[in-house]
MDTraj code that builds the backbone (N, CA, C; nanometers):
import mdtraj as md
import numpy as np

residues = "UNK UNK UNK UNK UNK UNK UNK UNK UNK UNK UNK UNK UNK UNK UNK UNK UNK UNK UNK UNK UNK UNK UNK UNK UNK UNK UNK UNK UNK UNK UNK UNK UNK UNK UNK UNK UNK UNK UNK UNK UNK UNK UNK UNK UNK UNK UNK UNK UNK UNK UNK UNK UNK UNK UNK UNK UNK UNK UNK UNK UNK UNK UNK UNK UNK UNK UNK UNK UNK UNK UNK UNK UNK UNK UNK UNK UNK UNK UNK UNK UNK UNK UNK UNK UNK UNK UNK UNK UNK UNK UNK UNK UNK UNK UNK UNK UNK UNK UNK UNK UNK UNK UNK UNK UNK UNK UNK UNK UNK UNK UNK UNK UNK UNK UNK UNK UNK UNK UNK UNK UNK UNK UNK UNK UNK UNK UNK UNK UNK UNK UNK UNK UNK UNK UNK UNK UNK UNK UNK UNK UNK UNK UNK UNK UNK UNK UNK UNK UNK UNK UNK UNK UNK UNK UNK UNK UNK UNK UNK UNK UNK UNK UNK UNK UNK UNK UNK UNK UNK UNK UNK UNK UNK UNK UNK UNK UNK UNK UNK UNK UNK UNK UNK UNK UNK UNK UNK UNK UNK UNK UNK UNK UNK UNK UNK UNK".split()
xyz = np.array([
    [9.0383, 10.3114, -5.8424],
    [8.9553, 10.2272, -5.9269],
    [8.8124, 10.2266, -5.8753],
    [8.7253, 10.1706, -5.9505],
    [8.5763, 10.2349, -5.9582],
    [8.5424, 10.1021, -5.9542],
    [8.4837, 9.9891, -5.9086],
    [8.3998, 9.8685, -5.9201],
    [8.3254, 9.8793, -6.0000],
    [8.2318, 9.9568, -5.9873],
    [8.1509, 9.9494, -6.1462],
    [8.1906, 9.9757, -6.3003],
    [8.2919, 10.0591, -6.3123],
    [8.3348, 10.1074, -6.4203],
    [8.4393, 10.0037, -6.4324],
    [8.5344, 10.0196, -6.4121],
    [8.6721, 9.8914, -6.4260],
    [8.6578, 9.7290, -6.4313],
    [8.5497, 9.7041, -6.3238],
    [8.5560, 9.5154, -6.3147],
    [8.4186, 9.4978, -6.3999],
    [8.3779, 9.3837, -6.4531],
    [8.2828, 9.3172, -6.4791],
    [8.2550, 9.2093, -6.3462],
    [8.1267, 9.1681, -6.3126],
    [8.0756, 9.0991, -6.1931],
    [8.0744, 8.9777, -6.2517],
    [8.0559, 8.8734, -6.2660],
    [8.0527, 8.7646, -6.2948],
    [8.0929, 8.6292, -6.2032],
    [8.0032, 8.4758, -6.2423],
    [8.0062, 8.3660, -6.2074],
    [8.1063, 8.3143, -6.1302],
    [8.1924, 8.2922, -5.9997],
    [8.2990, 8.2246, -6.0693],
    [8.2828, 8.1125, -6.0912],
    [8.3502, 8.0062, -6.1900],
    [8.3373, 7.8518, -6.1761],
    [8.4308, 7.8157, -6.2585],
    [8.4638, 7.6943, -6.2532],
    [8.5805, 7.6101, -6.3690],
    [8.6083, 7.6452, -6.4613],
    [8.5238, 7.6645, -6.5455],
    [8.5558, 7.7212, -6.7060],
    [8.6193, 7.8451, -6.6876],
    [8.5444, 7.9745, -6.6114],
    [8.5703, 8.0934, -6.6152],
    [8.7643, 8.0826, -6.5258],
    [8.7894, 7.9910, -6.4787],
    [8.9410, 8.0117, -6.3968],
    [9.0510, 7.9594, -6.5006],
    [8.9443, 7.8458, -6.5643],
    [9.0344, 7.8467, -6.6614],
    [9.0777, 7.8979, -6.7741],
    [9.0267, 8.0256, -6.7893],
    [9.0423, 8.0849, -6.8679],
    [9.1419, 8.2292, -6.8499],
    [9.1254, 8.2466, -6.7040],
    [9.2461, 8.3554, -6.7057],
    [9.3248, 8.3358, -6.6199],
    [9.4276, 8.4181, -6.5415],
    [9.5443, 8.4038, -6.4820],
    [9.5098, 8.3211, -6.3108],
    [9.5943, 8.2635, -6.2771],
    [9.5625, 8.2183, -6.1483],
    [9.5512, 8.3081, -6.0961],
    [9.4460, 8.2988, -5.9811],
    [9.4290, 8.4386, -5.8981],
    [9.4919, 8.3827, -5.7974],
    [9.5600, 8.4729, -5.7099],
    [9.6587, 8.4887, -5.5848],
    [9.6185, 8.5928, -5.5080],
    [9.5931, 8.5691, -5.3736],
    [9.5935, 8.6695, -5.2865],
    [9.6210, 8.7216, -5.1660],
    [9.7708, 8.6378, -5.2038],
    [9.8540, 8.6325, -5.0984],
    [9.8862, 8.5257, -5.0041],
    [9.7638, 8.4592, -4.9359],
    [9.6749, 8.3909, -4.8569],
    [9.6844, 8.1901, -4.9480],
    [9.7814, 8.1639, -4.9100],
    [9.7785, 7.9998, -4.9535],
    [9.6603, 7.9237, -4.9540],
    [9.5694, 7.9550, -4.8179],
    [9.4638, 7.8631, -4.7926],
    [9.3235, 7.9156, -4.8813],
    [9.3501, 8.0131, -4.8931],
    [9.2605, 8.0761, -4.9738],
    [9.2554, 8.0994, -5.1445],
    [9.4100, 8.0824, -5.1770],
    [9.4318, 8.0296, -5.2732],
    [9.3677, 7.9184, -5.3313],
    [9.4195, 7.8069, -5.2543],
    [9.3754, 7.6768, -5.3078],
    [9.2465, 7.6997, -5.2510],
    [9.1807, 7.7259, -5.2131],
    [9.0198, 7.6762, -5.2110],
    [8.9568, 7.7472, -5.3569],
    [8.9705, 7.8558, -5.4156],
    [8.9591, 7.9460, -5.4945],
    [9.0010, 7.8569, -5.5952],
    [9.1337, 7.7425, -5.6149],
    [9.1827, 7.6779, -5.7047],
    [9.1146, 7.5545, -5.7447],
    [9.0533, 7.5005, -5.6230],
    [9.0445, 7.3710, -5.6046],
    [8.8733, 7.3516, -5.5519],
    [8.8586, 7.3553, -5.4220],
    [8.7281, 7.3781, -5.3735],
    [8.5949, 7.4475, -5.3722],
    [8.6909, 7.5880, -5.4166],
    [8.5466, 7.6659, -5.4476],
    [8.4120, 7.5727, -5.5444],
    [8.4745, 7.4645, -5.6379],
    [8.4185, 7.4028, -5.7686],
    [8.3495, 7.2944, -5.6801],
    [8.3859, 7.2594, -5.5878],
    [8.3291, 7.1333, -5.5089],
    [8.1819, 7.1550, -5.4595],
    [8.2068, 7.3000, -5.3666],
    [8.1626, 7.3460, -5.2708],
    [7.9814, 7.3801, -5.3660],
    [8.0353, 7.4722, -5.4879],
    [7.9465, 7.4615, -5.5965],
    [7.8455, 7.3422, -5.6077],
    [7.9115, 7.2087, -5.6601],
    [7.8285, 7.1180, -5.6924],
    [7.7701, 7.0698, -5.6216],
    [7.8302, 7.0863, -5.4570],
    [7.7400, 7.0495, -5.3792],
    [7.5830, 7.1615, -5.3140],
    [7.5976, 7.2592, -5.3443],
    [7.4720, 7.3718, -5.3094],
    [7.5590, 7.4129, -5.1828],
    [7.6810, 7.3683, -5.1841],
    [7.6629, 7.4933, -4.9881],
    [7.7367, 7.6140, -5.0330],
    [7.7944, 7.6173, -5.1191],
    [7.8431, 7.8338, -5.1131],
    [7.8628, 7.8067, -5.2897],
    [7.8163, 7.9479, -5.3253],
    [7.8698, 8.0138, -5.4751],
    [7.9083, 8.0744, -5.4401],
    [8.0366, 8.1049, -5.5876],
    [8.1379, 8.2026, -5.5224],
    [8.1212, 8.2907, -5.6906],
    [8.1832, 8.4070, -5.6433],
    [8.1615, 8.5237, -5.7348],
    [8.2378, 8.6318, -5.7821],
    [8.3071, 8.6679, -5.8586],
    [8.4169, 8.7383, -5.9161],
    [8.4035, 8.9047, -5.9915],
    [8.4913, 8.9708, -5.9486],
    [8.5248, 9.0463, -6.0342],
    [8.6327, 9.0483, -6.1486],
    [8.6435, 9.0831, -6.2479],
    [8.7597, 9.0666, -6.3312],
    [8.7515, 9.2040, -6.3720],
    [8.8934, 9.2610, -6.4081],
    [8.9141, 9.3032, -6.4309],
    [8.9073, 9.3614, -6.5543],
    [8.7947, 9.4696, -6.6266],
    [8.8011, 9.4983, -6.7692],
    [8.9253, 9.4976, -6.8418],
    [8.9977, 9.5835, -6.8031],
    [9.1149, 9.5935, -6.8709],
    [9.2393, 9.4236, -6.8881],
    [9.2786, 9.3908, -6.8031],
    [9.3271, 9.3201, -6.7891],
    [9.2724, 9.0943, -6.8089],
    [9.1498, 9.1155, -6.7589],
    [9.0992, 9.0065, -6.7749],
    [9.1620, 8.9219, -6.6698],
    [9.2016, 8.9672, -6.5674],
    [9.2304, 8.8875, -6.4554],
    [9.1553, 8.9011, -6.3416],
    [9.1576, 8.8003, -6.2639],
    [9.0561, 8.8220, -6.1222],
    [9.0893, 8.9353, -6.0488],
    [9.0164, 9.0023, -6.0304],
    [9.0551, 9.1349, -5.9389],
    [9.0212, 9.0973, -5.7857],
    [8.9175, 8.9957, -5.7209],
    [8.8710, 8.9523, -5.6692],
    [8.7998, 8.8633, -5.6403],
    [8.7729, 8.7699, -5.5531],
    [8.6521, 8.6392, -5.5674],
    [8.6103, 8.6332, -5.3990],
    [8.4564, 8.5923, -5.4143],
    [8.4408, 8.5930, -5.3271],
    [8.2994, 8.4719, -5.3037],
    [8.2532, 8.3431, -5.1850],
    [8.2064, 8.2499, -5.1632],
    [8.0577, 8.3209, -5.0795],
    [7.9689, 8.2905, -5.1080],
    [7.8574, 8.3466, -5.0090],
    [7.7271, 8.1503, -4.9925],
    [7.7142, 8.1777, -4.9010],
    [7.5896, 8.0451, -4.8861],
    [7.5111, 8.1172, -4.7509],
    [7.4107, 8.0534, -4.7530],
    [7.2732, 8.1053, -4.6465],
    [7.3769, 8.0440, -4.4666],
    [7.2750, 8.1929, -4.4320],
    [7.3195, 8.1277, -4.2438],
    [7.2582, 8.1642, -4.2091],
    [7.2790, 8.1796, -4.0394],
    [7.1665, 8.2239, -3.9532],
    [7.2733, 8.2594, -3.8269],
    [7.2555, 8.3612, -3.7549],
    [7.2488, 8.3936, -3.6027],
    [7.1828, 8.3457, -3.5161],
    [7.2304, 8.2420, -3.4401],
    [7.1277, 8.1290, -3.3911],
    [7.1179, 8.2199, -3.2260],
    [7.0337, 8.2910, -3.1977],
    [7.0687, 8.3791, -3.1237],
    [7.0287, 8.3097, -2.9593],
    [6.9474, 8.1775, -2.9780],
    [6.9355, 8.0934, -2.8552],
    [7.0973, 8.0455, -2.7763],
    [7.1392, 8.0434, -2.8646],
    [7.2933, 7.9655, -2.8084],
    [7.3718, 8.0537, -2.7626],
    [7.3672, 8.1921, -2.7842],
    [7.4927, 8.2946, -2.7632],
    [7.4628, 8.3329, -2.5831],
    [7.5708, 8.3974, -2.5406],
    [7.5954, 8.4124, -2.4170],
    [7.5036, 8.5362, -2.4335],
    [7.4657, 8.5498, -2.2786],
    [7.3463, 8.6844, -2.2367],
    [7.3578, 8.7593, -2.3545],
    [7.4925, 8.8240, -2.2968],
    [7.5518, 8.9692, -2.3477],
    [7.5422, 8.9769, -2.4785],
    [7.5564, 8.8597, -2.5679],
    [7.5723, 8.8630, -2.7235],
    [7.4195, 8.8952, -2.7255],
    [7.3562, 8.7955, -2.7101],
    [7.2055, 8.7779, -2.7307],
    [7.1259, 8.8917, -2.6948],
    [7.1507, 8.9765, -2.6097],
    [7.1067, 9.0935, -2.5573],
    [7.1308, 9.1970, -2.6793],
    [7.2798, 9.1864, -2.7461],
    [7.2800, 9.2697, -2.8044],
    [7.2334, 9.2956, -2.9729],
    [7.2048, 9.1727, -2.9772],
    [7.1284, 9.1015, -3.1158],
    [6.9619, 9.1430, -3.0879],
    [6.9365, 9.1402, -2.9385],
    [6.7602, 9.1411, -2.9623],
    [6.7279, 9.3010, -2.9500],
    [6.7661, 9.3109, -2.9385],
    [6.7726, 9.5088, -2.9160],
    [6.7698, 9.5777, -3.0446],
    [6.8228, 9.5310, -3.1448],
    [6.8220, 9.5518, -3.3255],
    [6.6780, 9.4887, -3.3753],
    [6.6212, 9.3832, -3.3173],
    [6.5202, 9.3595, -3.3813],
    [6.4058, 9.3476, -3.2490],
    [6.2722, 9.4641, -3.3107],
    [6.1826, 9.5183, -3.2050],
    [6.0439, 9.3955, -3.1710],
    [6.0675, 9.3469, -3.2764],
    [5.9384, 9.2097, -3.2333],
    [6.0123, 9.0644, -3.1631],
    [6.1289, 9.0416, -3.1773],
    [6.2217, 8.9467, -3.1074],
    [6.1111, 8.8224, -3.0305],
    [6.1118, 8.7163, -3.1011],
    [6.0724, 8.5578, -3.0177],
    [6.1761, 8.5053, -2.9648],
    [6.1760, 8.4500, -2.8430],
    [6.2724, 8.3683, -2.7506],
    [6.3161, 8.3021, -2.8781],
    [6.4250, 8.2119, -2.8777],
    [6.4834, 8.1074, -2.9134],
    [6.5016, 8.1190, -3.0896],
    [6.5063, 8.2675, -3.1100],
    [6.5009, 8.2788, -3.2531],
    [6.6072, 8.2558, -3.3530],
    [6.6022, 8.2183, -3.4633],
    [6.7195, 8.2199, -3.5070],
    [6.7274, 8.3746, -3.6699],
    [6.8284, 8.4314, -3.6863],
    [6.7566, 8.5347, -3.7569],
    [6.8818, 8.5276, -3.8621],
    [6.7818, 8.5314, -4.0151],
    [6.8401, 8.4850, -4.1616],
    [6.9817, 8.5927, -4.1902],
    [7.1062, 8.5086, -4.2782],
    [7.1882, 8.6323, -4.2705],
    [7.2636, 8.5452, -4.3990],
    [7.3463, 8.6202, -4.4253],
    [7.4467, 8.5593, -4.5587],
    [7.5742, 8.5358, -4.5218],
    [7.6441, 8.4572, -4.5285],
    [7.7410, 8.4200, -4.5006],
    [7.8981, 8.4293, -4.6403],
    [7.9740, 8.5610, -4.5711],
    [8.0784, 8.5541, -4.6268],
    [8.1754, 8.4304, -4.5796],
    [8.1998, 8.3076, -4.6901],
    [8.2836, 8.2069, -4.6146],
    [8.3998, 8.2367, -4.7243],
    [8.4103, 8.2936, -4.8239],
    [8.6159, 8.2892, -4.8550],
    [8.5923, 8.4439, -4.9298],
    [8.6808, 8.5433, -4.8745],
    [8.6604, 8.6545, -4.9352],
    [8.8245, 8.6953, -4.9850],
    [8.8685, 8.6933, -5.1070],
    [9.0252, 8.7837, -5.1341],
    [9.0582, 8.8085, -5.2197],
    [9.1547, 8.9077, -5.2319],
    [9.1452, 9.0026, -5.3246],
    [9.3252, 9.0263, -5.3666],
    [9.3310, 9.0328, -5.5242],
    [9.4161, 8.9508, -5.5926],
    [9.4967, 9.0615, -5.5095],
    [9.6801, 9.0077, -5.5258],
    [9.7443, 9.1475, -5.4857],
    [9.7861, 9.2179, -5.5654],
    [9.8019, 9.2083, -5.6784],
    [9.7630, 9.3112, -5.7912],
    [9.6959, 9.4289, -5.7668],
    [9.5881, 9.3895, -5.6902],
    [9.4598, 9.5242, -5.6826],
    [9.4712, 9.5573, -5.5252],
    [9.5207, 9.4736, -5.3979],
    [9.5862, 9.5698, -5.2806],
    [9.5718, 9.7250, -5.2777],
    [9.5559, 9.7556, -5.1873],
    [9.5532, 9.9220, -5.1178],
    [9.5010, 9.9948, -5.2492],
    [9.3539, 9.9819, -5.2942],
    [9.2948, 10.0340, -5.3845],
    [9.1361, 10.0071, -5.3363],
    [9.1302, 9.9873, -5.2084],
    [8.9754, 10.0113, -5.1295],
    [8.9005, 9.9420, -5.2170],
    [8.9094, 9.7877, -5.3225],
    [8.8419, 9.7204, -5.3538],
    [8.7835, 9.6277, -5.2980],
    [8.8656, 9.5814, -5.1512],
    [8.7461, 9.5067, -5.0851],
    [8.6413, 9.5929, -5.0353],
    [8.6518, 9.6977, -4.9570],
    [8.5447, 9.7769, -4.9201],
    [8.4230, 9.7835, -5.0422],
    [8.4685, 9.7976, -5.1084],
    [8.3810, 9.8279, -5.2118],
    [8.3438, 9.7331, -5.2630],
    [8.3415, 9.5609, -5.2288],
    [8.3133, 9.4624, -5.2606],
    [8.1832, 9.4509, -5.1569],
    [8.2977, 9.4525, -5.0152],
    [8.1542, 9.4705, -4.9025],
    [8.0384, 9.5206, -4.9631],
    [8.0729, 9.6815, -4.9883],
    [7.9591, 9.7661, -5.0047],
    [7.8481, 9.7259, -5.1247],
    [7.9456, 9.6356, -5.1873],
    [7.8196, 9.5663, -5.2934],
    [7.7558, 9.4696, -5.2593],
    [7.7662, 9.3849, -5.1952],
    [7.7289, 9.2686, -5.1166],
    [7.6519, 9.3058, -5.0475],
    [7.6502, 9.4094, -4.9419],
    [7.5427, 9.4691, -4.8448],
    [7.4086, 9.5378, -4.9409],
    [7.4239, 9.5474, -5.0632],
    [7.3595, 9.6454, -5.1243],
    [7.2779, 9.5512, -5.2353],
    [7.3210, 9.4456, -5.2621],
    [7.2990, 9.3018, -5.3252],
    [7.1890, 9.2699, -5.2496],
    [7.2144, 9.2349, -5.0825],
    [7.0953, 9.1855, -5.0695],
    [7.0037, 9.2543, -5.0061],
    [6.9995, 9.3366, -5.0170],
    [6.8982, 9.4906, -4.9595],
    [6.8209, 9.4842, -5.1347],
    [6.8656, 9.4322, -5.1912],
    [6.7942, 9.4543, -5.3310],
    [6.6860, 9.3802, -5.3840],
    [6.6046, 9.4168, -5.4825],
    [6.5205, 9.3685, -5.5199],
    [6.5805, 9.2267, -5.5959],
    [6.6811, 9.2228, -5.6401],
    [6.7233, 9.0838, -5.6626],
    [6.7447, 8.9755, -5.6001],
    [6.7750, 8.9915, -5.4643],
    [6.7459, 8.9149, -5.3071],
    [6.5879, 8.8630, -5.2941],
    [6.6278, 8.7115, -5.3213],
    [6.5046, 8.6185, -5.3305],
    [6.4467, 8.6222, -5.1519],
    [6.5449, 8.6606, -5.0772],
    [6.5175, 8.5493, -4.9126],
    [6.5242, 8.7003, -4.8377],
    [6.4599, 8.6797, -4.7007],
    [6.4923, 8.7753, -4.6249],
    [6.6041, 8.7555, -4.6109],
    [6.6743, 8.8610, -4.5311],
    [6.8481, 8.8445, -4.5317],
    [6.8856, 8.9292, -4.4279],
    [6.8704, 8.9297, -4.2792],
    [6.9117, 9.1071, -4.2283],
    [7.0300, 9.0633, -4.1768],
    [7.1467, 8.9698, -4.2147],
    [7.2272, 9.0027, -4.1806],
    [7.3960, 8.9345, -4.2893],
    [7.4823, 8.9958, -4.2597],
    [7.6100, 8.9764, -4.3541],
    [7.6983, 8.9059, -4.2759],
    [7.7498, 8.7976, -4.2643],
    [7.8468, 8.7409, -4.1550],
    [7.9502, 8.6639, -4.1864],
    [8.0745, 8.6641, -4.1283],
    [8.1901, 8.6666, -4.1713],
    [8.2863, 8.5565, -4.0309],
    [8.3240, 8.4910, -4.0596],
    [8.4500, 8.4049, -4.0109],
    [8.5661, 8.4739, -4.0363],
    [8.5725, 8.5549, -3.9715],
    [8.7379, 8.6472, -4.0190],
    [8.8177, 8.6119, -3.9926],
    [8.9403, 8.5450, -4.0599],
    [9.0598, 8.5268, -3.9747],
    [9.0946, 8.5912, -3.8726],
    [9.1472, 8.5220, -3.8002],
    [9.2155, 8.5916, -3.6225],
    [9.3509, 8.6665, -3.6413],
    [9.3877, 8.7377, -3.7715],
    [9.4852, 8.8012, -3.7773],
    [9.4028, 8.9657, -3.7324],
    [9.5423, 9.0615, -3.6990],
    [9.5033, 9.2023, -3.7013],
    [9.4582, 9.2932, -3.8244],
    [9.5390, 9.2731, -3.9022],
    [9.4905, 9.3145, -4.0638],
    [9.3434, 9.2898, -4.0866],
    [9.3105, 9.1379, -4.0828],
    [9.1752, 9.1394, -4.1524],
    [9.0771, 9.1585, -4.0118],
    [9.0884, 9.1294, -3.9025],
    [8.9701, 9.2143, -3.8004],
    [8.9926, 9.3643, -3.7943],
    [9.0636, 9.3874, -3.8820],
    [9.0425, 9.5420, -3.9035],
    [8.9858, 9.5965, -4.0017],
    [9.0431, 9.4912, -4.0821],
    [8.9747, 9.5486, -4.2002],
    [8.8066, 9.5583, -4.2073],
    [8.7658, 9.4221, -4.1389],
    [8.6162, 9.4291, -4.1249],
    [8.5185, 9.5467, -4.0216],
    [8.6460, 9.5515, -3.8842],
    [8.5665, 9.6109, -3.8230],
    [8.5899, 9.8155, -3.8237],
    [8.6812, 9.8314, -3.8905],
    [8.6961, 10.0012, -3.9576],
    [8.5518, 10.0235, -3.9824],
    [8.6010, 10.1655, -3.9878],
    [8.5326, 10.2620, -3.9698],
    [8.4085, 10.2760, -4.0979],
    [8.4750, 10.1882, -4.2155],
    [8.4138, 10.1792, -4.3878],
    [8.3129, 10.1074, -4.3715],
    [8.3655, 9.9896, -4.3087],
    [8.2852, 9.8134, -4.3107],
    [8.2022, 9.7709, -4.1649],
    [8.2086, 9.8421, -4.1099],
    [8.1594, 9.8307, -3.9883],
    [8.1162, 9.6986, -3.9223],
    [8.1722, 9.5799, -3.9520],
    [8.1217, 9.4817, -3.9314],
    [8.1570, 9.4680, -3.7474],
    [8.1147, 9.4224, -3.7247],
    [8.1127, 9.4108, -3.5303],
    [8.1256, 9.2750, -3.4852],
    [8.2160, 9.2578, -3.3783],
    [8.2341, 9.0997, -3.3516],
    [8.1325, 9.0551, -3.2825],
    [8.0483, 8.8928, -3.3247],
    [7.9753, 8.8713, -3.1966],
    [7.9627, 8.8617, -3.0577],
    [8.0965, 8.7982, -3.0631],
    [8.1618, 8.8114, -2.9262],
    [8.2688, 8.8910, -2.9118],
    [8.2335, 8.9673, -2.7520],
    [8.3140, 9.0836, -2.7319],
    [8.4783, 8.9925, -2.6675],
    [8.4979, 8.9061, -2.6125],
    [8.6163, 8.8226, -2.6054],
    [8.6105, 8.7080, -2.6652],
    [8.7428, 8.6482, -2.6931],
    [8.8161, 8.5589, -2.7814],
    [8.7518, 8.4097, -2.6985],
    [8.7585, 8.4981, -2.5424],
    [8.7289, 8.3473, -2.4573],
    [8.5555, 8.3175, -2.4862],
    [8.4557, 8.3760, -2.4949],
    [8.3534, 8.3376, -2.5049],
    [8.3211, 8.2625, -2.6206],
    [8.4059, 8.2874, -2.7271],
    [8.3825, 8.2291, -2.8920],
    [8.4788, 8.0673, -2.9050],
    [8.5792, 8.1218, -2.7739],
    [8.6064, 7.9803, -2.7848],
    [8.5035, 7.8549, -2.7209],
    [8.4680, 7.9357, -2.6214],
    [8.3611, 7.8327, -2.5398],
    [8.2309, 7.7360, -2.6341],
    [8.1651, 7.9216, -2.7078],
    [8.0607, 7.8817, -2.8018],
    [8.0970, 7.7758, -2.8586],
    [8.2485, 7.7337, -2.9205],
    [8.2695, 7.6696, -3.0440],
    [8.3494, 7.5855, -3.0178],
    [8.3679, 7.5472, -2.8994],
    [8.4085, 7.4459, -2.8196],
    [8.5649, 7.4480, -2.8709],
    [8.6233, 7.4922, -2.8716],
    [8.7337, 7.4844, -2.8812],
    [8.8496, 7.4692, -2.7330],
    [8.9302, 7.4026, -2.7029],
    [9.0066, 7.3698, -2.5888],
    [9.0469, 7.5127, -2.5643],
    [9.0847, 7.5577, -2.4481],
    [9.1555, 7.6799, -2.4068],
    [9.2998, 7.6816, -2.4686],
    [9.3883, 7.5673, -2.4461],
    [9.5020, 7.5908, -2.5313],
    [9.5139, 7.6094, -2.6831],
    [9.4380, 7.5871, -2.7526],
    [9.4290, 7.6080, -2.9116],
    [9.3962, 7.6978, -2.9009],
    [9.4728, 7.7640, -3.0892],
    [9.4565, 7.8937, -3.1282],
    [9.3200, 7.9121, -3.1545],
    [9.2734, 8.0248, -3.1222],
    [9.0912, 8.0966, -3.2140],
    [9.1723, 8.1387, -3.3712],
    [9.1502, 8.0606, -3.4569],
    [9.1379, 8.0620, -3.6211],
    [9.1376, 8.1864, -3.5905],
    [8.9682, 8.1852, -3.6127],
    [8.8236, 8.2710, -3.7053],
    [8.7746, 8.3556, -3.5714],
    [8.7155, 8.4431, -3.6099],
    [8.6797, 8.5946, -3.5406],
    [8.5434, 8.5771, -3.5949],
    [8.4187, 8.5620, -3.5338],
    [8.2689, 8.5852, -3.6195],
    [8.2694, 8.6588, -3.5937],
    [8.2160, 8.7688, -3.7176],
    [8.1645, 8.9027, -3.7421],
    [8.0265, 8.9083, -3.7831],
    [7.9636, 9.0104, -3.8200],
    [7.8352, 9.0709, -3.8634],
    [7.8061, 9.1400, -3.8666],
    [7.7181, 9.2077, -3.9858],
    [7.6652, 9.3511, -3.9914],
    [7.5169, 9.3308, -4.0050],
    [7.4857, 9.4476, -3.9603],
    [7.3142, 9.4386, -3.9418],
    [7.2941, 9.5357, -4.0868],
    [7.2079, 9.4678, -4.1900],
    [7.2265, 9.5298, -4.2906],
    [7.0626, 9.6388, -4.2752],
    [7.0086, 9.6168, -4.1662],
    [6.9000, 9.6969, -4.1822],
    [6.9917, 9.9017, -4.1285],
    [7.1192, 9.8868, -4.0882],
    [7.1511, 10.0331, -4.0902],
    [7.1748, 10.0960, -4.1390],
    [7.1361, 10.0070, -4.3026],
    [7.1445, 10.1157, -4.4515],
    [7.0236, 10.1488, -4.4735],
    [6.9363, 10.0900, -4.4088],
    [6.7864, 10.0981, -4.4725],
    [6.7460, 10.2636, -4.4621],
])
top = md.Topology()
chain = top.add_chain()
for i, resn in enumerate(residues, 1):
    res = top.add_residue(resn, chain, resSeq=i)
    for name in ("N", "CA", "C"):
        top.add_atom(name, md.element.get_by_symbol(name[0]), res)
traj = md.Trajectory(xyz[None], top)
């Protein structure tokens, strides 16, 4: 399947869900936010979320939540921070540097093992490299679940997204999390200036 040819891009919001099949994508928690929250999250200004549907079918092929962030690159350990200022050649101490934030990304299972998230990425990276991109933006960043599937999926060879932190233990520290609790979320990021 072809993203451009097969899906139409479109809004998502209330009206538009209610109008076609529940989307499922496997993923319960992600379900219901997609069911329930995505509409909240809306009225309040912190993430829009955004759909493909499917021409043929008229079902969600995909949805996905984006709101503004930042790489607060004062707070990260040496090593992170070292490796963040090295990508950008004018670098101020204590900077923080603009990026987009993937916060709910999934994809119906209907459309599974058909390289449509990649190709969701690849529109998203290409979205805001565009002249339609109101804000600077150099970077794409992602809360990945702490499963193997999806830190793979991000960090393959297609999507290249890269973890900020190179161990589980430093991200717990950043994010204060107790040593005995699970790490959820995996932060990721891509530096979108390596399409430029």
């Amino acid at each position: 399947m072809i993203l451009e040819k097969d899906f139409l891009f479109r809004r998502y919001n209330k009206e538009l869900a209610e109008k076609v099949p529940v989307f499922d994508c496997g993923d319960e928690d992600l379900n219901n936010f997609f069911q329930e929250d995505a509409f909240n999250y809306d009225a309040q200004l912190l993430g829009r979320s955004y759909c493909f549907l499917s021409a043929h079918d008229k079902d969600i092929a995909a949805v996905f939540t984006l709101s503004n962030s930042a790489i607060r690159v004062s707070e990260l350990p040496n090593n992170a921070k070292r490796r963040l200022v090295k990508l950008i050649p004018w670098v101020k101490q204590g900077r923080n540097y603009p990026a987009v934030l993937i916060g709910r990304f999934g994809v119906n299972r209907k459309y599974r093992n058909q390289k449509l998230g990649t190709q969701i990425l690849d529109f998203i990276k290409a979205w805001f490299l565009s002249d339609h991109n109101k804000t600077g933006c150099r970077f794409v960043v992602v809360d990945a679940y702490n499963r193997e599937d999806v830190l793979h999926f991000y960090s393959n060879d297609k999507n290249k997204f890269t973890f900020l932190f190179k161990e589980e233990q430093q991200e717990k520290a950043y994010s204060n999390i107790p040593e005995n609790e699970p790490l959820r979320t995996r932060q990721m990021y891509f530096d979108l200036a390596t399409l430029l």
